[in-house]
Phi, psi and omega in degrees: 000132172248149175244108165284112188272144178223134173257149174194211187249165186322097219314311165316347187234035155285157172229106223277323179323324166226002198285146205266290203315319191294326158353301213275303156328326176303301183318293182299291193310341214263358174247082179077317179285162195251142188246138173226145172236143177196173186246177183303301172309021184232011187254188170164156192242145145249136200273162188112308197242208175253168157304098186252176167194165202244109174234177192239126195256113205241175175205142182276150195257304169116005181287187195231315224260298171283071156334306199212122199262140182293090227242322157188132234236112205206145193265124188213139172290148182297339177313313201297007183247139202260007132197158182221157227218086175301108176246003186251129204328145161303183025283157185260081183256181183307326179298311241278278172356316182286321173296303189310314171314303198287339168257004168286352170293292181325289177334293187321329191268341174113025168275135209266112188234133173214155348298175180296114186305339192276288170353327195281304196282009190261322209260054171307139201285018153266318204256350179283332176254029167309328204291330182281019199311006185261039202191355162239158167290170166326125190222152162233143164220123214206169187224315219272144179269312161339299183298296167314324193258347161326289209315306201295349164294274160353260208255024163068317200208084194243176182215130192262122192205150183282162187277326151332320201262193179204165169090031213048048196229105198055071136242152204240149173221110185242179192243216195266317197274027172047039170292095160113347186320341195288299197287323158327333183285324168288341195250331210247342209232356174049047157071053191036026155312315182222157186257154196243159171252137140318112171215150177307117167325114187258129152297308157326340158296030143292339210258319182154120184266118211260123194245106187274118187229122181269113202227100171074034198060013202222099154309107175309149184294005173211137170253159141267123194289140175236110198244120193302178171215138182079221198244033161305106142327311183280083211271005177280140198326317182293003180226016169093033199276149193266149168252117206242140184259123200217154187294165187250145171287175166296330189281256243305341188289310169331273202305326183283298180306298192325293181307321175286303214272021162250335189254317146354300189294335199257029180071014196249076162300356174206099195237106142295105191247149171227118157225160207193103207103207157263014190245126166276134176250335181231164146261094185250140187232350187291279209217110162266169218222196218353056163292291186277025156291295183314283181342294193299329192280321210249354199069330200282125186252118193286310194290358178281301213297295181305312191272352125323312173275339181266342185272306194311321186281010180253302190293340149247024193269000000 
């Protein structure tokens, strides 16, 4: 039996119906392991002493609506835990950083942490995927507004998005006639105060922006298509893309080892690649999603996958 910690987002505003992190506590509870929670503001370092958190040590009820009962809420170092489990949503702001330290602290005392804090913070998910270019479409990362309407000349029909954000959430799509480019450009990069990312517009994101879940360097054998709806762009669940669960190809089975056998190793035991097409478009390693989509659609059960892959890398750690 192991006692596990998920640092996450606040347990009450789960939506247990889908939530990949509530999957992974199911999972982990039904063999046995003891589950703890706590949120990143509940950790803090004192010198002297260790990386501690005021955590709350729970038990799933099996209930829909009082998911989980609070059994006892106790201040403990994270070393004492046989593993913790960065689980909370970007945005990848300065706290989220600041967290990263304080469990790359942890590590130093001898706490088992995945994915890995120095990992988290060398991979931002929009940016992470520089190291592949042969896996993306034409991208710019930029401050310059000059440079965004170069591209948008270049290649005519493009989608503008923050380095920041998640969920679909302020992205732009322009087309050939540069309709609003100035001001999108002005709304997202704050008059080149901050930087943006670019990318040639892939058509294929009709078909679906394919969300590639990495467990241990190994692609699971189903993706989920986040397929946009109506005159949407976006295809991400949060923004109202229907999600249809599909076998994973050769190409996309292709791009996911390549890519797992270079970031898997740097400690990234659970890697979400959005690919759309043959083009990766983010890497995302903070908190990746559609565990139980997959599970429902297809049987193949991904938190069995995972929590497979997290006892094996604790039993060799």
């Amino acid at each position: 039996m192991k006692n596990i910690l998920f640092v996450a987002d606040p347990l009450d505003h789960f939506k247990i119906y889908k939530d990949t992190t509530f999957s992974m506590m199911r999972e982990a509870q039904r063999r046995g392991h003891r589950i703890a929670a706590c949120l990143p503001q509940d950790i803090q370092w004192t010198s002297g002493g260790r990386v501690s958190a005021v955590v709350q040590q729970i038990t799933l009820t099996g209930d829909a609506k009082d998911w989980y009962r609070v059994d006892i809420v106790e201040s403990k170092a994270l070393k004492d835990f046989d593993a913790v489990l960065m689980r909370k949503d970007p945005p990848f702001d300065a706290e989220y950083i600041y967290s990263t330290h304080l469990l790359q602290q942890a590590e130093r005392e001898g706490a088992k942490v995945v994915n890995s804090p120095r990992a988290l913070r060398d991979h931002p998910e929009k940016l992470a995927i520089m190291e592949f270019p042969q896996f993306v479409t034409p991208t710019l990362v930029t401050r310059s507004a000059q440079a965004v309407r170069d591209f948008h000349a270049e290649h005519g029909d493009i989608i503008l998005k923050p380095l920041d954000g998640m969920g679909g959430m302020g992205i732009f799509r322009v087309k050939q006639d540069a309709l609003n480019l100035g001001s999108i450009v002005e709304t997202l990069n704050k008059d080149g105060a901050e930087t943006i990312m670019v990318q040639r517009f892939v058509p294929e994101v009709t078909q679906g922006d394919k969300r590639i879940l990495i467990i241990a360097g190994e692609p699971a054998p189903f993706v989920l298509a986040r397929i946009p709806q109506g005159t949407e762009v976006r295809g991400n669940l949060a923004a109202g893309g229907k999600g249809v669960a599909q076998p994973l190809t050769a190409r996309n089975r292709e791009i996911a080892e390549a890519i797992g056998k270079v970031l898997a190793p740097r400690g990234l035991l659970l890697i979400g690649l959005d690919v759309i097409g043959d083009s990766v478009t983010e890497i995302n390693v903070t908190s990746p999603t559609c565990f139980q989509e997959i599970t429902e659609q297809t049987g193949f059960d991904v938190p069995k996958m995972f929590i497979d892959a997290l006892e094996a890398h604790l039993a060799s750690a």
